[in-house]
Backbone bond lengths (Angstrom), bond angles and torsions (degrees), N, CA, C in turn:
res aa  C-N    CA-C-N  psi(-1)  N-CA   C-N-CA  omega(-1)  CA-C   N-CA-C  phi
1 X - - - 1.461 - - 1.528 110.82 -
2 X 1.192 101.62 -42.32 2.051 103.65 175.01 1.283 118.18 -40.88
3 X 1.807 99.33 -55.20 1.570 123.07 -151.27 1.756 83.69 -80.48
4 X 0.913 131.47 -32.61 1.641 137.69 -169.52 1.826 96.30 -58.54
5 X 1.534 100.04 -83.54 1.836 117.81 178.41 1.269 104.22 -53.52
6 X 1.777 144.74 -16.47 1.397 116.89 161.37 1.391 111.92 -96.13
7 X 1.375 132.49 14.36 1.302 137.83 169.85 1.526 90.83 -97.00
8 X 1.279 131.55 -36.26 1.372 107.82 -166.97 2.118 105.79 -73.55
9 X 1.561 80.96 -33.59 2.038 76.80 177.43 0.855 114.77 -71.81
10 X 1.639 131.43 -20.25 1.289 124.43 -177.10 1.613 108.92 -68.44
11 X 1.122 93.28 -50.23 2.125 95.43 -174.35 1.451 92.05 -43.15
12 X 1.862 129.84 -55.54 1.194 115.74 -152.59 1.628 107.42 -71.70
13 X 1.065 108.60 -18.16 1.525 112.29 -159.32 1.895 87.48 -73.73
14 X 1.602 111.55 -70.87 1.548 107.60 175.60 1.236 107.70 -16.28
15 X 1.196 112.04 -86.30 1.909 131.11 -168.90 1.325 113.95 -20.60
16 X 1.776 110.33 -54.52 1.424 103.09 157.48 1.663 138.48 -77.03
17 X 0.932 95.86 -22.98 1.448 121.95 161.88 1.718 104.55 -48.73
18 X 1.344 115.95 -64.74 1.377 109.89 -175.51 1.616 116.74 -77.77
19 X 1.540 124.47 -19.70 1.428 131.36 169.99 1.538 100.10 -69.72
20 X 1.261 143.31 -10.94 1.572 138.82 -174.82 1.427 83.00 -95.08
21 X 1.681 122.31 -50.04 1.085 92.83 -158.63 1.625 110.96 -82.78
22 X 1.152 126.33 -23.06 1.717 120.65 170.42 1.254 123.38 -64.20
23 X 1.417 115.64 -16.35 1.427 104.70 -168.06 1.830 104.74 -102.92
24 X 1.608 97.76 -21.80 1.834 112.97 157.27 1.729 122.52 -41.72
25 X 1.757 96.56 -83.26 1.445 125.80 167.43 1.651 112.45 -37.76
26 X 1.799 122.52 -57.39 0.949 115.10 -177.26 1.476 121.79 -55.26
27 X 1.281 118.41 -27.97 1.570 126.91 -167.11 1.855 88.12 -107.61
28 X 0.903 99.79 33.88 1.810 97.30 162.58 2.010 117.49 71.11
29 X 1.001 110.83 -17.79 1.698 124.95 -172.31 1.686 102.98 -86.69
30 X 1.096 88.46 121.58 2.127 89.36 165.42 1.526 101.96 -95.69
31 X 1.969 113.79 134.34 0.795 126.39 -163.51 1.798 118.21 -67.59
32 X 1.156 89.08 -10.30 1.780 107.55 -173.50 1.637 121.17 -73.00
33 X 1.521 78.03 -20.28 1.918 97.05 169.37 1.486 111.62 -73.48
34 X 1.489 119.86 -27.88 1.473 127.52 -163.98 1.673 114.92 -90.88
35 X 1.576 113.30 149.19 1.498 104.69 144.26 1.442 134.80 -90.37
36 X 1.400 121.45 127.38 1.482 99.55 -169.77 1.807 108.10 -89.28
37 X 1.616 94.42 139.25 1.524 110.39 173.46 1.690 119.43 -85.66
38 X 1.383 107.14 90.24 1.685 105.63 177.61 1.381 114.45 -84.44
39 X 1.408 98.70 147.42 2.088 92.11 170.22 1.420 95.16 -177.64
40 X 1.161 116.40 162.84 1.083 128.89 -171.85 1.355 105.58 111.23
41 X 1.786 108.92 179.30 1.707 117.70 170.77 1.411 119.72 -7.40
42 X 2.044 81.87 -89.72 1.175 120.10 178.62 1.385 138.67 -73.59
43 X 1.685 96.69 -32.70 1.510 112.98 -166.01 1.780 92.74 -54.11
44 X 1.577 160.58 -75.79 0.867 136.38 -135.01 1.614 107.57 -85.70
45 X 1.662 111.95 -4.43 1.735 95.61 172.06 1.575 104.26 -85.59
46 X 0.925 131.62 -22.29 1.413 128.36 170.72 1.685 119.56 -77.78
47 X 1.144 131.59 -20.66 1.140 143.28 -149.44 1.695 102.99 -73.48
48 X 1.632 126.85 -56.56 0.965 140.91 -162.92 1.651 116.24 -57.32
49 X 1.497 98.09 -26.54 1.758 117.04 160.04 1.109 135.58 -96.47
50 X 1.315 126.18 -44.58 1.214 119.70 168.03 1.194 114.62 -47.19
51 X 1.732 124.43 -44.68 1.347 112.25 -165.61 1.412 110.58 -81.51
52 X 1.501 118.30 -22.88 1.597 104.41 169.47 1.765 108.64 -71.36
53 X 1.108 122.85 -9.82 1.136 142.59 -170.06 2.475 96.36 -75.68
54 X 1.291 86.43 -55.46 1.200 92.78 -176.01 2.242 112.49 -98.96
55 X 1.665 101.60 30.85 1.036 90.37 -173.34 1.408 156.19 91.59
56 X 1.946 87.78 -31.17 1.855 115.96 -167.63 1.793 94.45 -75.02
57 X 1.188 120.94 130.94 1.564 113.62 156.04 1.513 120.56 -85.25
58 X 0.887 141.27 -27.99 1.702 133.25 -176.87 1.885 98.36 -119.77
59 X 1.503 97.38 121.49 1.198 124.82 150.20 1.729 129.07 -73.01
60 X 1.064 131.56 120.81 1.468 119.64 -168.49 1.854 102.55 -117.56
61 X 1.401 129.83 124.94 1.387 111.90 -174.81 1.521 88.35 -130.15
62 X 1.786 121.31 137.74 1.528 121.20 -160.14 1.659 74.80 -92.92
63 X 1.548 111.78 162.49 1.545 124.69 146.27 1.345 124.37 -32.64
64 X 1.956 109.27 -26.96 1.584 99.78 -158.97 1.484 69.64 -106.42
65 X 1.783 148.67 66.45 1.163 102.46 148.13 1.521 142.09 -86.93
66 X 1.592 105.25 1.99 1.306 91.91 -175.44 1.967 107.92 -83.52
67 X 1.427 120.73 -12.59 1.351 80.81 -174.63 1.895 64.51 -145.62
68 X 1.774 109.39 82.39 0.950 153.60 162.86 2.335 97.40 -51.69
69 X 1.314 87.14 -82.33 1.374 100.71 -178.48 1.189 137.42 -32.44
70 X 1.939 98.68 -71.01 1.667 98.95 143.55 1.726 144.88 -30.76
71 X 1.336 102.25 -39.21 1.561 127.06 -172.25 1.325 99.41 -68.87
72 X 1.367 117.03 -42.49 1.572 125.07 178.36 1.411 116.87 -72.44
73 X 1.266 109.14 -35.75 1.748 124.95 -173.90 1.803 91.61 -70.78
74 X 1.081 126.54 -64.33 1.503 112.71 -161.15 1.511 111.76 -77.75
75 X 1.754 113.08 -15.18 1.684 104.30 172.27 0.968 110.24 -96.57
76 X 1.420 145.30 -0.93 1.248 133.84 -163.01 1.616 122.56 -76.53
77 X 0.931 120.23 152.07 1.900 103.59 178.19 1.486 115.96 -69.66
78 X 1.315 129.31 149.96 1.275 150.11 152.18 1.515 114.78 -13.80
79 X 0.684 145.14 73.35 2.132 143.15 179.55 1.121 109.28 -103.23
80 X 1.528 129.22 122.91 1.598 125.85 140.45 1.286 113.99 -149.83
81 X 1.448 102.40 161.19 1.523 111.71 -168.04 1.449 113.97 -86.29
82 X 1.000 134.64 -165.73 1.630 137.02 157.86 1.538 91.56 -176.21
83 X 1.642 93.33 129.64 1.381 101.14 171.57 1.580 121.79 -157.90
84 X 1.157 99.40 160.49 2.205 105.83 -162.93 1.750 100.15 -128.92
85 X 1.234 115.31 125.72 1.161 112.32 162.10 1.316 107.20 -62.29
86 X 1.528 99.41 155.87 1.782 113.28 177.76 1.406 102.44 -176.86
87 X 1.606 96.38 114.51 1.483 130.77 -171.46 1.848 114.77 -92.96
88 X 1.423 104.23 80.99 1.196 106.23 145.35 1.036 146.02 -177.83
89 X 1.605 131.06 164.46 1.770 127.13 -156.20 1.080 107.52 -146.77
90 X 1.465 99.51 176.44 1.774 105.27 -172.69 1.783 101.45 -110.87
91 X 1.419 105.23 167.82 1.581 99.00 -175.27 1.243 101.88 -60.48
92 X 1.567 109.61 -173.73 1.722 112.10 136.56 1.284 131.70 -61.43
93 X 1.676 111.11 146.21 1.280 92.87 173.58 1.505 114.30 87.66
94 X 1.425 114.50 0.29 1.713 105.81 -166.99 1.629 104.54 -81.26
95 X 0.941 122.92 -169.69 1.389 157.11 -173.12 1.526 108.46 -110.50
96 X 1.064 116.16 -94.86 1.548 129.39 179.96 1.216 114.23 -103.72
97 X 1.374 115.97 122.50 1.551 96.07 173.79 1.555 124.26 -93.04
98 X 1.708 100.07 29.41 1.871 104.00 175.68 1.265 98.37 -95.20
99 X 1.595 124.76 -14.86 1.637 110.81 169.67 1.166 107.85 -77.17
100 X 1.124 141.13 14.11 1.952 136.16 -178.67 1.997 92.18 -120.08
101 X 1.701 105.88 -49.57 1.169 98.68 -148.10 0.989 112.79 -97.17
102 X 1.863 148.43 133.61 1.207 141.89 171.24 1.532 126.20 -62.16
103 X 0.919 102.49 119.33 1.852 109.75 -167.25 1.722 89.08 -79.66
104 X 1.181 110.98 -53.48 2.100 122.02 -175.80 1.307 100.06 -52.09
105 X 1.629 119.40 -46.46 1.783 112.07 -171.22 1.500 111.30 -73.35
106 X 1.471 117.67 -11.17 1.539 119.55 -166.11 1.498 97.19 -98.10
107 X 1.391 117.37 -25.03 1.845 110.06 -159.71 1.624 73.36 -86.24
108 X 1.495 117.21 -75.89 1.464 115.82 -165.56 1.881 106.19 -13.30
109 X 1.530 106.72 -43.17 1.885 109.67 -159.80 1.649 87.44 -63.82
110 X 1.338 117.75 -63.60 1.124 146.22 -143.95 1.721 94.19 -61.86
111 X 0.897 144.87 -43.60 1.544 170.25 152.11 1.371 85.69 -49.25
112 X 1.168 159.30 -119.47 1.390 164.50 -50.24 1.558 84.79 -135.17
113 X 1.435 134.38 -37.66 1.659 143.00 152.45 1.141 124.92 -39.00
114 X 1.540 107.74 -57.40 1.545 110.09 168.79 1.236 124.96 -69.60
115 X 1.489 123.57 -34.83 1.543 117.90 -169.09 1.687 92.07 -58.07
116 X 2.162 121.01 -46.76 1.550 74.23 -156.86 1.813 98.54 -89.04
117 X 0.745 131.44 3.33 1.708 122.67 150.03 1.218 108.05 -12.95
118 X 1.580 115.52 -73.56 1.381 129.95 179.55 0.959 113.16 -40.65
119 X 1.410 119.80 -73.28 1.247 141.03 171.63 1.517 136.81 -14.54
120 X 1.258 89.10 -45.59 1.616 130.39 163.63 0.963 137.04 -70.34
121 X 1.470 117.97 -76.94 1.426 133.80 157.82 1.832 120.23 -69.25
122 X 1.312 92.35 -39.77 1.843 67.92 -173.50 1.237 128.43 106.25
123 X 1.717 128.29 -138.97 1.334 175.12 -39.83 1.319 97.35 -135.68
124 X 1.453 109.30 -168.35 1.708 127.69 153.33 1.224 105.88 -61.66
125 X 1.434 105.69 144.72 1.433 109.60 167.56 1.068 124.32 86.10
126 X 1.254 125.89 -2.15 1.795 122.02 -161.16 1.777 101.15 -91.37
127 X 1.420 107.88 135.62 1.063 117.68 -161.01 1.823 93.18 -135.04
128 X 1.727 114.58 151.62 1.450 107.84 -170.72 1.355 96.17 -154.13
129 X 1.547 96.47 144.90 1.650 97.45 -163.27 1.616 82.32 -135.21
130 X 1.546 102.49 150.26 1.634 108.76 -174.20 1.961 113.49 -117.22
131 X 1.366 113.68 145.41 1.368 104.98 -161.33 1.530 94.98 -141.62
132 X 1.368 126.91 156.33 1.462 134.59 -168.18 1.387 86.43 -141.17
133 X 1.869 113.03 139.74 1.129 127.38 155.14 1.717 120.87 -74.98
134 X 1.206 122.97 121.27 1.777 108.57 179.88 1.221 98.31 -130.66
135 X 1.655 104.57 171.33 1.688 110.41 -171.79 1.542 86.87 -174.61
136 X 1.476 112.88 157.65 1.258 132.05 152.97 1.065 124.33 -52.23
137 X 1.556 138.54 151.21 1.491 120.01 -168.78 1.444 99.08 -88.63
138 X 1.256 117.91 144.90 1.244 132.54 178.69 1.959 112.65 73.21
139 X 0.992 97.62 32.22 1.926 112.04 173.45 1.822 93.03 -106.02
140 X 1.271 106.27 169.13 1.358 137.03 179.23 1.555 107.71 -78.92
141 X 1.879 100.41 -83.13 1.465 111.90 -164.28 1.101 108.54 -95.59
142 X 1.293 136.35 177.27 1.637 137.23 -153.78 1.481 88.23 -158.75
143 X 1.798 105.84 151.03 1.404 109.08 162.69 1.194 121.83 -123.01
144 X 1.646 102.60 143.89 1.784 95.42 -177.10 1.852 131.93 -66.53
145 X 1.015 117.17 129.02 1.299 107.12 -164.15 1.432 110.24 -119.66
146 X 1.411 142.97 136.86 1.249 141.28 -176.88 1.512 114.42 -53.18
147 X 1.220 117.39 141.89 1.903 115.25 169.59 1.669 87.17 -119.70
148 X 1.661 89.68 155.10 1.727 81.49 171.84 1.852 80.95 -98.00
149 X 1.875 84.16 -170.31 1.291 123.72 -148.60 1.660 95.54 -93.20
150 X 1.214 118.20 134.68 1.510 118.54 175.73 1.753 132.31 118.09
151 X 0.795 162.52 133.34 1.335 143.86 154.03 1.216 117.61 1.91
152 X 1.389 113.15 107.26 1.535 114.45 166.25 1.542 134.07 -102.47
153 X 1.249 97.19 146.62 1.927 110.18 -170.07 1.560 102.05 -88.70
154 X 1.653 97.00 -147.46 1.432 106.64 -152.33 2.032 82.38 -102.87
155 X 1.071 105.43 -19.56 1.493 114.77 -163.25 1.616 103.53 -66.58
156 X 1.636 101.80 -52.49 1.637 99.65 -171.18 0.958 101.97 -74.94
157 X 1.769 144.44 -40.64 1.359 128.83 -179.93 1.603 112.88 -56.72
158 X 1.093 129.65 -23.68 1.618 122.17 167.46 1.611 110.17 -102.30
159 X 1.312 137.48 3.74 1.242 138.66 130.55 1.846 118.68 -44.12
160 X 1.519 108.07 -55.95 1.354 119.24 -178.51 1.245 105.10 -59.92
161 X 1.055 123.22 -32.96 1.721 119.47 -170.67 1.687 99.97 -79.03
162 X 1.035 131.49 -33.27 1.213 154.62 -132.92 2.052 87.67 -103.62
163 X 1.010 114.15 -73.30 1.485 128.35 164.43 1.739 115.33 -49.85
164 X 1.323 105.51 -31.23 1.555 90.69 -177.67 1.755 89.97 -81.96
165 X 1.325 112.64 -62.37 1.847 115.36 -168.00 1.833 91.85 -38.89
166 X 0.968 127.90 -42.00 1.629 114.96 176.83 1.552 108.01 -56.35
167 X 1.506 122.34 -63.65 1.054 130.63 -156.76 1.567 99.85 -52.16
168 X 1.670 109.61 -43.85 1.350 107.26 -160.75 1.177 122.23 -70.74
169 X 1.668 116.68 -9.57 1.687 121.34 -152.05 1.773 98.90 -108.84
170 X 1.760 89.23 -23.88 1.961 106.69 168.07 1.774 99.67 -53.39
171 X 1.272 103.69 -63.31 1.659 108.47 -171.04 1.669 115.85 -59.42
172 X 1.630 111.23 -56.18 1.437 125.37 -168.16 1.108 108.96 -83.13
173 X 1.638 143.70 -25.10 1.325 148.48 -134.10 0.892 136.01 76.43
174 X 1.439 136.90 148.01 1.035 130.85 -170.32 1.677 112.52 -75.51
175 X 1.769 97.20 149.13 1.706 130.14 -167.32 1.893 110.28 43.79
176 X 1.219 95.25 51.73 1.842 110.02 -176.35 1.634 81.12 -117.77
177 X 1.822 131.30 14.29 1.454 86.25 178.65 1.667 96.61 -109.44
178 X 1.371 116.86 172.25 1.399 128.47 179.70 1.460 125.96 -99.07
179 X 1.527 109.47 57.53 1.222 99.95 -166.32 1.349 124.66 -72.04
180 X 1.544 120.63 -9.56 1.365 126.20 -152.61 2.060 70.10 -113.03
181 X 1.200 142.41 21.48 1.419 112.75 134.69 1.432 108.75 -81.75
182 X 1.148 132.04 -14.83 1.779 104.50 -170.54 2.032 91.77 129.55
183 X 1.122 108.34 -179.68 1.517 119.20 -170.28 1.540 87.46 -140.56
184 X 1.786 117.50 130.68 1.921 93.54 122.32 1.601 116.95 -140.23
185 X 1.092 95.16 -168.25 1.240 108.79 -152.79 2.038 90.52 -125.94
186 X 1.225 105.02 110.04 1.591 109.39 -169.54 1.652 124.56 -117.42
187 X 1.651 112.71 -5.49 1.045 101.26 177.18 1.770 98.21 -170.99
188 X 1.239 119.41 140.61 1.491 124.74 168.33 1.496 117.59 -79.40
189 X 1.128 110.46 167.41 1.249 117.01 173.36 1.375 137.29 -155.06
190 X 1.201 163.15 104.63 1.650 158.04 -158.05 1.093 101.43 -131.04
191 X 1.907 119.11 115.94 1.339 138.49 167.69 1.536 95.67 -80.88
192 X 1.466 123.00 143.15 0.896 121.21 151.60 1.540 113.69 -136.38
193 X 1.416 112.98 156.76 1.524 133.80 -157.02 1.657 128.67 -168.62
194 X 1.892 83.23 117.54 1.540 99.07 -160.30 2.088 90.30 -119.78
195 X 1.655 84.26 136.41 1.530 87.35 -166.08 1.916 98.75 -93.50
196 X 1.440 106.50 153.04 1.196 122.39 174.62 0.984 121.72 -113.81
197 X 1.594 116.53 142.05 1.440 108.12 -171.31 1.377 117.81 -79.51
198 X 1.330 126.17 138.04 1.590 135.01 -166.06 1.519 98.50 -92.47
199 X 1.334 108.92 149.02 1.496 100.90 172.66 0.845 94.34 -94.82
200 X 1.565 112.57 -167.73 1.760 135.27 -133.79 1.708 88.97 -145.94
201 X 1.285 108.70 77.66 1.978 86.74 176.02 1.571 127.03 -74.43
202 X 0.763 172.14 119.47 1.604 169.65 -19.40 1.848 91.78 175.73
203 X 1.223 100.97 141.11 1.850 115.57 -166.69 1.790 93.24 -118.90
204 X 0.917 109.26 121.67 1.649 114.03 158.57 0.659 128.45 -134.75
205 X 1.971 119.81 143.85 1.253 123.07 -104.73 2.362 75.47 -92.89
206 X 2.023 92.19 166.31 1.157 73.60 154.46 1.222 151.50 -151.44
207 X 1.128 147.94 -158.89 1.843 121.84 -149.19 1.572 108.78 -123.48
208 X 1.256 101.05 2.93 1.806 112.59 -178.29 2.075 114.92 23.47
209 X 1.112 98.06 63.60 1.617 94.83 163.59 1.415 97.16 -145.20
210 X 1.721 109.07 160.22 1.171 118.63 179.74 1.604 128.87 -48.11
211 X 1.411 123.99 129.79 1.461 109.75 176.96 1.368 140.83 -82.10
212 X 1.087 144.28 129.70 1.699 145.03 -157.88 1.675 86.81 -76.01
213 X 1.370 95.81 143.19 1.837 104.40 152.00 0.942 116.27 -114.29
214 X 1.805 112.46 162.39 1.093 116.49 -159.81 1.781 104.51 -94.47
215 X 1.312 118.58 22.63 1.569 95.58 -149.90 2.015 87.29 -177.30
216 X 1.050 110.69 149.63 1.934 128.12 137.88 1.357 135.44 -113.76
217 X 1.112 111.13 135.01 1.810 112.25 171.46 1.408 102.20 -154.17
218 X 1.457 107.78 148.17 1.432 136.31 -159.83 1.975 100.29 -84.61
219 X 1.305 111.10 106.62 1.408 112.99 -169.50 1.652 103.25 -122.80
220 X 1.759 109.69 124.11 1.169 107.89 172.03 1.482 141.54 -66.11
221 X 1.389 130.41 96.80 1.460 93.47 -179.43 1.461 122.73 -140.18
222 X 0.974 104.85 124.44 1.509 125.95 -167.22 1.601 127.40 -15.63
223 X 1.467 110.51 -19.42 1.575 113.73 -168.67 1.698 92.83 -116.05
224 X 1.432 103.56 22.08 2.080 102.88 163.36 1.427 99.28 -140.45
225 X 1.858 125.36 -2.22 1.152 117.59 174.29 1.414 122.86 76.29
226 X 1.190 128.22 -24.00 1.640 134.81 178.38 1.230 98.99 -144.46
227 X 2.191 88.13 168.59 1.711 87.61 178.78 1.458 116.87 -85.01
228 X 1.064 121.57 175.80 1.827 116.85 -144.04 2.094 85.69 -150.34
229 X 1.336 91.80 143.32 1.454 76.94 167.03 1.509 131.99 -108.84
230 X 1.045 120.58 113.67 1.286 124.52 -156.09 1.606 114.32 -103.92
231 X 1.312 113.39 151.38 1.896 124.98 179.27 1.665 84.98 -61.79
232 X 1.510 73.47 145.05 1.744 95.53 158.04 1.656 109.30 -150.60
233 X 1.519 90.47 133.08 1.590 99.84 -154.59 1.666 100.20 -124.25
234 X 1.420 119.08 127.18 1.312 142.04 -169.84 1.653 110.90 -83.47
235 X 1.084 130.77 147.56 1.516 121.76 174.38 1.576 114.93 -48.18
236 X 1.124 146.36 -30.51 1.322 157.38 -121.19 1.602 96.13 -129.96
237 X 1.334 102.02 -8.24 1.571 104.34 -166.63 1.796 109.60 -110.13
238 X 1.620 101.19 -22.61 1.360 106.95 165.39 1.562 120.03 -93.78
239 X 0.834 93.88 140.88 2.242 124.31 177.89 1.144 114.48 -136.92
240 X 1.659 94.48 133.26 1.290 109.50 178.18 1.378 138.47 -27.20
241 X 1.298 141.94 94.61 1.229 130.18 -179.69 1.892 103.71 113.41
242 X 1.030 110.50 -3.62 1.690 120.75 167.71 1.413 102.04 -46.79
243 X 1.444 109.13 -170.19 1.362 124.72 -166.17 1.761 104.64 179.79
244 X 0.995 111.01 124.42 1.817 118.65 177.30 1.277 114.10 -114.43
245 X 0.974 152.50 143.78 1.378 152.17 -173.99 1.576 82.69 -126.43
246 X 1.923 110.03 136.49 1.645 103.05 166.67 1.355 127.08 -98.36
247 X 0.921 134.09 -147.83 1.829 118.65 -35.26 1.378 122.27 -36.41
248 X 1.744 109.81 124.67 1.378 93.69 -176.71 1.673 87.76 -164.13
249 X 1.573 90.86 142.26 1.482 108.17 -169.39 1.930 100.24 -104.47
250 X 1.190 117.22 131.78 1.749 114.59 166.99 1.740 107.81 -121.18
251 X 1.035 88.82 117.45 1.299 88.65 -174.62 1.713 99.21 -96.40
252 X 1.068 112.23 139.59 1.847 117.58 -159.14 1.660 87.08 -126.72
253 X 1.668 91.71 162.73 1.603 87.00 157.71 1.744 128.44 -78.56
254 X 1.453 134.34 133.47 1.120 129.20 -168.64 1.903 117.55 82.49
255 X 1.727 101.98 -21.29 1.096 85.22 171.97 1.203 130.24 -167.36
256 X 1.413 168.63 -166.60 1.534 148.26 -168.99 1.264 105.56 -142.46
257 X 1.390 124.15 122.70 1.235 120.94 -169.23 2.026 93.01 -106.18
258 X 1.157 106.06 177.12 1.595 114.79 -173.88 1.122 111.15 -169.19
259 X 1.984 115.57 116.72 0.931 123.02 161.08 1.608 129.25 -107.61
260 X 0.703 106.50 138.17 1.709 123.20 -161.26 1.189 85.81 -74.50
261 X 1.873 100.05 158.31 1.666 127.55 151.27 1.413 111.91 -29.88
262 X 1.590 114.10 129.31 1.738 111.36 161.91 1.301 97.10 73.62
263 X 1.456 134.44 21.64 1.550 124.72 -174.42 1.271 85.18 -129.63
264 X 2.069 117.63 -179.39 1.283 110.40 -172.30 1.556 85.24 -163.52
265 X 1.245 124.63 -155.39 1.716 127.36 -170.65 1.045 89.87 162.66
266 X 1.451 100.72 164.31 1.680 130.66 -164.11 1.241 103.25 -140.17
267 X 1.302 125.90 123.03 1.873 109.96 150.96 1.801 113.81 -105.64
268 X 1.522 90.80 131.68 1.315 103.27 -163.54 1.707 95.52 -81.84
269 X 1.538 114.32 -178.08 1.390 137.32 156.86 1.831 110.37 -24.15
270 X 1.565 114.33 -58.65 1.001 109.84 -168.91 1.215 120.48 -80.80
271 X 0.966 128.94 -1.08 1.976 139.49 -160.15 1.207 99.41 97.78
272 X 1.152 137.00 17.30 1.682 123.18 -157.10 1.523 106.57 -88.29
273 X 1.504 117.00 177.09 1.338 94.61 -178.65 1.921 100.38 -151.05
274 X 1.335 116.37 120.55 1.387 128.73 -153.33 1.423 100.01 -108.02
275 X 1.606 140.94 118.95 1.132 149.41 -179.22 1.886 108.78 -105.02
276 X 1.398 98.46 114.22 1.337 95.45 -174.30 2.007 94.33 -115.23
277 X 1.420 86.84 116.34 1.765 113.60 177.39 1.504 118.71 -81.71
278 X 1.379 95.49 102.28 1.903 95.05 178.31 1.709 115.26 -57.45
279 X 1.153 133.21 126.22 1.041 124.12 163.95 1.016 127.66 -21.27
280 X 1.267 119.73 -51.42 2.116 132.74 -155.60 1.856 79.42 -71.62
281 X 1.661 135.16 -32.02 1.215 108.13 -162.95 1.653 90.45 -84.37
282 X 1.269 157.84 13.74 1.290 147.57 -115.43 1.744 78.54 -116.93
């Protein structure tokens, strides 16, 4: 039954293990460069494997991980979009695309975006940044590209063209873009963003010696083959600046963190909690 339930975590642990590593690798980054951020339920009882699983050496778990999400939802700043389609391009073959494109019909959009921004949002602080959808004529997807701020001439509409053919050859490679099909220009856009004040959580100071647990229980895990008896350590039992050497179970509120054989952790100033991954478990 052991060898059964640590084959079943193991598959899950891989699975994530291999989604860090595809979604890393695909966007060009090897995951081994990174720290991984666990939180949630589950995320820190799984965490201590997958990432040796995927290579990563330091695990990082904040104090707020069990209701991580929330914590983010009520501090986060103010964001919303507002946006207007707006249809237009230059032939093939053009020259400039301020002789096709209206610089007056785009500020007018761009203006007529922000008021309800305002409108909307409000407050201190609100700050608004403006973005145009573009694409090749006869392409699918379009990319958003910055406009500056203000009444626009004949200059920034052939600047914009000028910035997207960059943007695009950054993404696709270089001279993959099509300028001699034509440009358009398919949709407006106004981010707007009002900042919130973050609280300040309390730092204590810290005392760096090993931490006592409050407790033992016999925990299986697969890379010692039997159950092993391992610390198990209660919230009340970690202080700032501690240190665990594993196997070692923390049971938190909302959630259970787990450090593996040959692994170790830190709790910093903030409650935080730092997983340092021995290679040999990698």
């Amino acid at each position: 039954v052991l060898e059964a339930a640590a084959g079943v975590r193991k598959v899950a642990d891989n699975q994530m293990a291999d989604l860090l590593r595809k979604v890393t690798l695909r966007a060009g980054y090897d995951p081994r460069d990174f720290v991984l951020f666990a939180y949630g339920g589950a995320g820190p009882t799984h965490a201590h494997r997958y990432a040796a699983e995927a290579g990563i050496g330091t695990v990082f778990v904040p104090a707020t991980a069990a209701v991580h999400s929330a914590y983010g939802a009520v501090t986060s700043d103010r964001h919303r979009s507002f946006t207007v389609a707006h249809h237009a391009h230059t032939p093939r073959g053009f020259a400039l695309a301020s002789e096709h494109v209206s610089a007056q019909d785009m500020t007018r959009a761009f203006e007529g975006l922000e008021r309800r921004c305002r409108e909307a949002m409000g407050g201190e602080g609100l700050s608004m940044r403006r973005y145009t959808g573009m694409r090749f004529r006869q392409q699918v997807h379009e990319l958003p590209i910055e406009v500056p701020d203000g009444a626009l001439g004949d200059a920034a509409i052939d600047q914009l063209v000028d910035d997207f053919t960059e943007r695009y050859e950054e993404i696709y490679g270089r001279d993959t873009a099509l300028r001699v099909a034509g440009v358009e220009f398919t949709v407006l856009r106004v981010d707007g963003h009002v900042p919130v004040r973050k609280p300040s959580p309390a730092v204590h100071p810290e005392r760096h010696e090993p931490l006592q647990p409050s407790g033992e229980r016999d925990v299986y895990f697969d890379e010692l083959g039997e159950l092993t008896g391992t610390a198990v350590f209660r919230a009340d039992d970690l202080a700032a600046g501690g240190s665990i050497a594993g196997p070692a179970v923390l049971d938190l509120p909302g959630t259970t963190l787990v450090v593996g054989p040959r692994q170790s952790c830190h709790v910093d100033g903030h409650g935080h909690v730092t997983i340092d991954i021995d290679e040999e478990t990698a």
